[in-house]
C-alpha positions as CSV (number, residue, x, y, z in Angstrom):
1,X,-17.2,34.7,50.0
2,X,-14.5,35.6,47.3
3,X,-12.3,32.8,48.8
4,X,-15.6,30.2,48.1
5,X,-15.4,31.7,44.6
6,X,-12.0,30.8,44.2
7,X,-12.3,27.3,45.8
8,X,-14.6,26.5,43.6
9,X,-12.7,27.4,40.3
10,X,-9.6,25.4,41.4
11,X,-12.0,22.6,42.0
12,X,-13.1,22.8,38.8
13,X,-10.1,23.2,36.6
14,X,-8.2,20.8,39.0
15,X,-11.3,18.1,37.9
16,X,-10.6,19.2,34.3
17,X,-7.5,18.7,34.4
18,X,-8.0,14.9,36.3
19,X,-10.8,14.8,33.4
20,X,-8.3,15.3,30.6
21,X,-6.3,12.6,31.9
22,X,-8.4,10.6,31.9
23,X,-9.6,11.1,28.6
24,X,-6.4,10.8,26.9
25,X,-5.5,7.8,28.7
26,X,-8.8,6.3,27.5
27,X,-7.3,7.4,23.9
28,X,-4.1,6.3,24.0
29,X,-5.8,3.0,25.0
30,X,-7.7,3.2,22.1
31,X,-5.3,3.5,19.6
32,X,-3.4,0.9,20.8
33,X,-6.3,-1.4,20.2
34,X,-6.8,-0.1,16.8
35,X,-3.0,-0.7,16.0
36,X,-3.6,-4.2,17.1
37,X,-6.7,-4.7,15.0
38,X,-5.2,-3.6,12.1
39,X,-2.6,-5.4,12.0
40,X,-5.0,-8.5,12.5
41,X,-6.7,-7.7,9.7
42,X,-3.5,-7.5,7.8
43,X,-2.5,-10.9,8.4
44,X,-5.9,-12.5,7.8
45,X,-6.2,-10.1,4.8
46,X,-3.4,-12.1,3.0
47,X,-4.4,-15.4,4.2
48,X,-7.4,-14.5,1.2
49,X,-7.8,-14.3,-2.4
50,X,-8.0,-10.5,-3.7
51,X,-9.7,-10.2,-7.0
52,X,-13.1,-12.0,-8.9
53,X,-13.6,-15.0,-10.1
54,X,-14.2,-14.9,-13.3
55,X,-15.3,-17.5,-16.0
56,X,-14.3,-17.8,-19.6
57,X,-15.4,-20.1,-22.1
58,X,-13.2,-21.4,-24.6
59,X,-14.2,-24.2,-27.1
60,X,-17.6,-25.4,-25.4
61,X,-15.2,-26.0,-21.8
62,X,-15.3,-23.6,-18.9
63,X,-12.2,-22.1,-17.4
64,X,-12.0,-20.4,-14.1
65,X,-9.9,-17.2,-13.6
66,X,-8.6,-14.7,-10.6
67,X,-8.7,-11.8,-12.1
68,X,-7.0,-8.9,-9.5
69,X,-4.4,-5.9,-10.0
70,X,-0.7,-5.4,-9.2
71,X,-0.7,-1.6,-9.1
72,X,-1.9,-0.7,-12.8
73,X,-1.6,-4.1,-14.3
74,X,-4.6,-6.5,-14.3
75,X,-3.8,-9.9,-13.8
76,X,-5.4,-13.3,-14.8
77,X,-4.4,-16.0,-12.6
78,X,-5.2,-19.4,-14.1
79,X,-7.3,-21.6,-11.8
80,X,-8.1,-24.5,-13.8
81,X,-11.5,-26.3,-14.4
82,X,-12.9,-26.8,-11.7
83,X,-15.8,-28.2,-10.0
84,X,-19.3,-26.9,-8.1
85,X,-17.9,-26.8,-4.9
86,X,-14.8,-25.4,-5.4
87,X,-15.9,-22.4,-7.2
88,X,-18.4,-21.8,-4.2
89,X,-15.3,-21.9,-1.5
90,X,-13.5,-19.6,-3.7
91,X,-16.2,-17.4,-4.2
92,X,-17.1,-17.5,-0.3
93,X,-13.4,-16.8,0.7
94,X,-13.6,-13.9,-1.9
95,X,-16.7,-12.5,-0.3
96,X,-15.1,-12.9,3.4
97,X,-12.2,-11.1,2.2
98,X,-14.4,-8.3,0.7
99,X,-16.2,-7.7,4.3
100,X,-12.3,-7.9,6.2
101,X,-11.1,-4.9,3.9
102,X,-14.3,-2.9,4.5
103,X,-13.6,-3.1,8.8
104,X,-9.8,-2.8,7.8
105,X,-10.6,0.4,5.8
106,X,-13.1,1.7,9.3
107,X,-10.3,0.5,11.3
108,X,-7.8,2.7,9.4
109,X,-9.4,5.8,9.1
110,X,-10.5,5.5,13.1
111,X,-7.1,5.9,14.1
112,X,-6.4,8.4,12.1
113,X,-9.4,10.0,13.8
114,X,-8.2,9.4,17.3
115,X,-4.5,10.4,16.6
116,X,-5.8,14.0,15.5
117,X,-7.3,14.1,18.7
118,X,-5.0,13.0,21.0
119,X,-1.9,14.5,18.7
120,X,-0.5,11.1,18.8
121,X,2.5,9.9,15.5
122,X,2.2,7.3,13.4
123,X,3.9,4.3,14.5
């Protein structure tokens, strides 16, 4: 009866052991993924305007501006006059790029996550 006892314990912590395998191969895979995805995001990140549009008026004419920051400094990228359907495509890739940096930002702070639990470094 004590030797079933014992069976049974090695059983289970040889199962916990095969468990914890498991799950840390399931993590590692994981993190691999999000590596991958990030850097994804990264490139199509700068494939996009960062910034606003904004619009000034100056002498009864419209002029169209990027306005975005370079570390502290606030710049004002001249875009020109331009017409209905440009602004819409800028404002559209603008918008798009908004929604990238939110998953970016998920993306991020899920690996983060995952390399606290499975006590993997930066790479």
């Amino acid at each position: 009866m004590l030797s079933d006892k014992y069976d049974k314990i090695l059983n289970c912590l040889v199962t916990q052991e095969h468990g914890m395998e498991i799950l840390n191969g399931i993590l590692k895979e994981e993190l691999s993924r999000l590596r991958e995805l990030k850097k994804n995001y990264e490139h199509k990140l700068s494939e996009f305007p960062k910034g606003s549009l904004i619009n000034k008026e100056i002498k009864g004419h419209i002029y169209h501006y990027l306005n975005y920051r370079d570390g502290k400094k606030s710049i004002f990228k001249y875009l020109g006059k331009l017409n209905k359907e440009e602004i819409s495509q800028i404002k559209n890739k603008i918008e798009e790029r908004r929604k990238l940096r939110k998953l970016y930002i998920q993306t991020k702070e899920n690996i983060i996550e995952i390399e606290k639990k499975s006590h993997e470094k930066k790479k």
